[in-house]
Structures are given as C-alpha cells and as structure tokens.
C-alpha positions as CSV (number, residue, x, y, z in Angstrom):
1,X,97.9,-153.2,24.1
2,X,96.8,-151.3,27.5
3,X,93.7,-153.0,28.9
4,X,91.8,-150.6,30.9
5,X,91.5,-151.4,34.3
6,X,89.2,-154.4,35.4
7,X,88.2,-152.4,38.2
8,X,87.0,-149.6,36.1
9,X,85.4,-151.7,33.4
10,X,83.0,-152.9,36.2
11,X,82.5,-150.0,37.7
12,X,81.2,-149.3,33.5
13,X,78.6,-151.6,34.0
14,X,74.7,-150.4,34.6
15,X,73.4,-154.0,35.5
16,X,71.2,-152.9,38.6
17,X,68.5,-155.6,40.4
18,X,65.6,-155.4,42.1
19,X,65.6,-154.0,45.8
20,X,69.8,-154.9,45.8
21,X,71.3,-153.5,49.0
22,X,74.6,-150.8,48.5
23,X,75.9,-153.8,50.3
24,X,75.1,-156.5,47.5
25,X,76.2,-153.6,44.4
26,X,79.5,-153.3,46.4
27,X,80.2,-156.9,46.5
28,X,79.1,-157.7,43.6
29,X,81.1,-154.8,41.6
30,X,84.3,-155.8,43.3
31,X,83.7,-159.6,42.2
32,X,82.7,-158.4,38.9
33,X,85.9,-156.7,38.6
34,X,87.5,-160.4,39.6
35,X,85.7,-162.2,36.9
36,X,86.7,-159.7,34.8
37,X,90.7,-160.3,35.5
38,X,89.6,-163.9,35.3
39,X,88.3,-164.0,32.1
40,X,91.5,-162.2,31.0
41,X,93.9,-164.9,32.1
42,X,91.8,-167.3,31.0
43,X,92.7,-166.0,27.5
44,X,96.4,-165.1,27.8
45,X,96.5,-169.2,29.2
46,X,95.0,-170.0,25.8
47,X,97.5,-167.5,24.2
48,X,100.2,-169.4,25.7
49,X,99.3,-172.9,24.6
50,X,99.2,-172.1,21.3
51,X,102.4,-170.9,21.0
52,X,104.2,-174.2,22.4
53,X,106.7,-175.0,20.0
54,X,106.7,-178.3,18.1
55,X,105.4,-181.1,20.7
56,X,106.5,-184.8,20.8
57,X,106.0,-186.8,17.1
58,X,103.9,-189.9,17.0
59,X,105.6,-192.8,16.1
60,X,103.8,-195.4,16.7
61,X,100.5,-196.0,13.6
62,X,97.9,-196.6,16.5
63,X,94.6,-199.0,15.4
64,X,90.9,-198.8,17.0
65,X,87.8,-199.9,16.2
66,X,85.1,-198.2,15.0
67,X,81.4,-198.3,15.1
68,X,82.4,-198.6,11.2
69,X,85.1,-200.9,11.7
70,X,88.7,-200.7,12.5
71,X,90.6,-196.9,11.9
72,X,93.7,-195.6,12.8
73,X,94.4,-192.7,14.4
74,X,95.4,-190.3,11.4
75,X,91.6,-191.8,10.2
76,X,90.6,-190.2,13.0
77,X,92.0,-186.1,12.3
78,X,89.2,-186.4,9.7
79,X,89.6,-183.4,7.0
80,X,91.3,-181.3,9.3
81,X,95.0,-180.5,11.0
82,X,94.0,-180.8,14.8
83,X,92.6,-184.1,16.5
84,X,90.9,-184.0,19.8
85,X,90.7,-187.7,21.7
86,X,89.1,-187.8,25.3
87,X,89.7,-191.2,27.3
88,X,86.5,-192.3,28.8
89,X,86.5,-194.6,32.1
90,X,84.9,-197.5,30.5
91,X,88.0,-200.2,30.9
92,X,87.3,-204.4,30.2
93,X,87.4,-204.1,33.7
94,X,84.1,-202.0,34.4
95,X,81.1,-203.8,33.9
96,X,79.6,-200.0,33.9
97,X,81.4,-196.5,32.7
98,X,82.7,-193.5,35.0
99,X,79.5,-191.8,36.3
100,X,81.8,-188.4,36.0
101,X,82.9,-189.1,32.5
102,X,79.6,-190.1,31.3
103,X,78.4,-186.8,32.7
104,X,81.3,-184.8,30.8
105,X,80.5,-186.9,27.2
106,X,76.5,-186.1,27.8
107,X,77.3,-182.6,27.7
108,X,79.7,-182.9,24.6
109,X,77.5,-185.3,22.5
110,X,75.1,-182.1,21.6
111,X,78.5,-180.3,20.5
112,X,80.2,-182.5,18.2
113,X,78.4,-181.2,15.4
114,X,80.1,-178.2,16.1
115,X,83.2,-179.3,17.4
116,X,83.9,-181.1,14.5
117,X,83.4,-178.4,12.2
118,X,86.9,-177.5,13.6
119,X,88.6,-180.0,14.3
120,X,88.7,-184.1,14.4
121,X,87.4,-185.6,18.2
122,X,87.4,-188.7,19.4
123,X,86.2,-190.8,22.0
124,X,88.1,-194.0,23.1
125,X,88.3,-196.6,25.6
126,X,89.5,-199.8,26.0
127,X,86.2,-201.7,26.5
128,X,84.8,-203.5,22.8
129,X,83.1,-201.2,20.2
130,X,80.0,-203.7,21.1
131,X,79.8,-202.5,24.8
132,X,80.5,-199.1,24.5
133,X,77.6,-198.7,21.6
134,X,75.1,-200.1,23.6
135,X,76.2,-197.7,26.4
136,X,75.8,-195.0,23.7
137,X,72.2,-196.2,23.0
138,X,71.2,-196.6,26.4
139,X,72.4,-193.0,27.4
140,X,70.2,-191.5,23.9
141,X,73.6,-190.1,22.3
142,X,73.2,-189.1,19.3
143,X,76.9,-187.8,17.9
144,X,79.7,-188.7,19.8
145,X,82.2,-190.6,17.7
146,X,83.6,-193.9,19.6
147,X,86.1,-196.2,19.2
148,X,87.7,-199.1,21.1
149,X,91.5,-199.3,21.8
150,X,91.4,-202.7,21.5
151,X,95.4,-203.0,21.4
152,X,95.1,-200.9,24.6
153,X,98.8,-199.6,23.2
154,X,97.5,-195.7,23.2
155,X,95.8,-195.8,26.0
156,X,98.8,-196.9,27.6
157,X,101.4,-194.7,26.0
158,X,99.1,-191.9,26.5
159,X,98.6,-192.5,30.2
160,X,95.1,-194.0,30.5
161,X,95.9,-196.7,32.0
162,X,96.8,-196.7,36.1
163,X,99.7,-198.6,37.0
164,X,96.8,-201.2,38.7
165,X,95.2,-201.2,35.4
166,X,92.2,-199.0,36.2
167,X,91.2,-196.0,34.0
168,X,92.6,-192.9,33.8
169,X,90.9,-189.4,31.8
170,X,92.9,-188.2,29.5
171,X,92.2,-185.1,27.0
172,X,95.0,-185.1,24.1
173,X,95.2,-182.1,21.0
174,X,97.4,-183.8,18.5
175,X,98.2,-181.9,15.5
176,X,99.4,-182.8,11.6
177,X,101.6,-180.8,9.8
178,X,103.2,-182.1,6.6
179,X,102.2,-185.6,7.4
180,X,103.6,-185.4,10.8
181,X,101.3,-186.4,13.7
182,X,102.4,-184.7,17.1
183,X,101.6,-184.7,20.7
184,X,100.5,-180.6,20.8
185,X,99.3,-180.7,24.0
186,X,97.5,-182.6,27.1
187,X,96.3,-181.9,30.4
188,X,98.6,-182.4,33.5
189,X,96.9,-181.7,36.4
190,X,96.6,-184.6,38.5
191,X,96.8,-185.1,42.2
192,X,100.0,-184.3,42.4
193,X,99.0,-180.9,41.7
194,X,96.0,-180.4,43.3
195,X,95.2,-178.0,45.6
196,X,94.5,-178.8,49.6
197,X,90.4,-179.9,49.7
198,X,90.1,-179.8,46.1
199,X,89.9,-182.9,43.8
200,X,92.2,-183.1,40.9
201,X,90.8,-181.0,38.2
202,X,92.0,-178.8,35.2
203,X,91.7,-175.3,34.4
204,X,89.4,-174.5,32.7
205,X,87.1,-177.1,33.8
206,X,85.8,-179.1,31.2
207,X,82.6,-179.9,32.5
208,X,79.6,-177.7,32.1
209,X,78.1,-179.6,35.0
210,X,80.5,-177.6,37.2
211,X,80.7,-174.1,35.1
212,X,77.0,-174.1,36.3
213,X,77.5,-175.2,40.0
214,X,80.2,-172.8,40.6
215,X,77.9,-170.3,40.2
216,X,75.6,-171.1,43.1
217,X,75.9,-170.7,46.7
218,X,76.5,-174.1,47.5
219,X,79.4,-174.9,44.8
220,X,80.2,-178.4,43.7
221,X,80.3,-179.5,47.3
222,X,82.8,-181.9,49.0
223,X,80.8,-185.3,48.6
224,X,78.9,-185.4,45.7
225,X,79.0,-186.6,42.4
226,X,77.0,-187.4,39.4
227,X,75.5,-191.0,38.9
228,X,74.8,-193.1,36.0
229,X,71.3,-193.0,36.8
230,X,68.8,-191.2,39.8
C-alpha cells in the first residue's frame, strides 16, 4: 500500500484556534505531521509482534491463589487463546505496593471488563491473596483479577524477581494453541536499554498517567512520581 505522505496529510487538516500565531500553525503542522509518522510506526511495531513465530512452550503447570482459591495458570486464559499477566511490586517483602504500579493497575481496573472480553488478564504477586485484597479494597478496585504466586516459581522464571529479591514489573502475552501454553511475547526494555536521562520504560507506554503528561508542557518531569496516597 502507498501511504500518502504524513506531511501532506497534515497539511489536510482544517483544525484552526483561536487568535493562533502563523508561528504556532507552522509548528504545530510540522509536529502534526510527526505524530502522524508516529502513529504509523506505532502500528507497523504491532504488525511486527504479531508475526513472531512460535515463542518458548511452558513447561512448567504453574499454581496461584485466587481470591476463589488456588488456579493454575491455564485457569487463568479463561475462555479464550491469549492470557495477559502483569507483575505488580507488592513482594512479602513490602509492607506497602509500588506507588508506580498501583498507579498503572488504577487505570486498568475500569478496563478489565473490556479487556477481558478479548483476552484472559491477570494480576500477580508474590505477597498472600489476604494482603493483596485488602490493598484492593482499600484502593476501591472494583475488577482487577489477583492472584498470589505463592510458590514464587513464575515470578521467578519469568523475571519478577531481582537477583536481591526485590520486585520486578513484568508484562507477559502467553498464548494456547492446541493445548500448548507458550511464552508469545514480553517486554524487554530495561535499563540496559534505556536511553541517557530517561528511566527505563517501554514503548508504547503502558501508563495512561504518562500518555496524558506527555502532552503538556512540563512532560513527566525528572523527579517525580506518583504516591500511594496525597
């Protein structure tokens, strides 16, 4: 397919506002035309993940608990193929969660409903079932779907666990085709990979939090961050 060209499609656009300079039109065409090219390798990324081939099988019949009880992890795909788990912050070791995690999972717990109209989700951690509902009804959530790692043997095999034992995110797709549970993708950008200034961070961001900053003239900033509580 031949995409017209980003620049063009901007310069298509009638979205005028009141008393803008030639100045602010100009800019604002030229970053429009950016956003543009933006959005468009944000979808040939997306493209590209779902063509990996076959990822790395399961092998191991992982247990958690429940606020229901104790699951495994092919409970957790639900009626569908696809399973998405997120790894909250909220180790044995933490008498309170990640304030940055906490943020990401307030955002989600309105979207599960939707979310899982397409696919399994997940939430785990290695803290008991017992402490991480009562987080849940302290914070008012209403859908997310938890479950304790109380083995701590996927958290560990799946990289949530720091080699001094503290937490680490992690967002896993797993897929299952023809009984098969696989590994079909995970993010790996850490600080290995992160860019001078910036903290570690994926692409796209998964928080709306900073979709919403980024949008403002001061950004995200270098310093701050959200808190449990203000």
């Amino acid at each position: 397919m031949t995409l017209v060209s980003a620049a063009e499609l901007a310069e298509r656009e009638t979205a005028r506002w009141p008393n803008e300079s030639p100045e602010y039109r100009a800019a604002r065409t030229a970053l429009l035309a950016e956003e543009i090219e933006l959005r468009r390798h944000i979808e040939a990324v997306a493209e590209q993940r779902r063509a990996l081939p076959e990822g790395p099988e399961v092998v191991r019949d992982y247990a958690f608990e429940g606020e229901d009880g104790p699951v495994r992890l092919a409970d957790l795909f639900g009626g569908h193929d696809t399973l998405v788990v997120y790894t909250w912050m909220f180790g044995p070791q933490r008498e309170r969660p990640c304030p940055m995690c906490t943020s990401l999972l307030s955002a989600w717990d309105g979207e599960t409903p939707d979310i899982e109209q397409r696919v399994g989700f997940a939430v785990t951690a290695r803290s008991p079932i017992g402490k991480l509902a009562a987080f849940k009804a302290e914070r008012g959530w209403q859908h997310l779907p938890l479950y304790s790692d109380t083995s701590q043997d996927f958290s560990r095999d799946y990289g949530a666990i720091a080699p001094d034992g503290s937490d680490i995110p992690q967002f896993l797709v797993f897929t299952r085709r023809d009984g098969t549970i696989r590994l079909f993708w995970a993010g790996e950008m850490g600080a290995g990979s992160a860019d001078p200034g910036q903290d570690p961070r994926g692409a796209p961001d998964l928080m709306p939090l900073w979709t919403i900053l980024d949008s403002t003239p001061e950004g995200r900033g270098t310093s701050w961050y959200p808190s449990l509580a203000y």
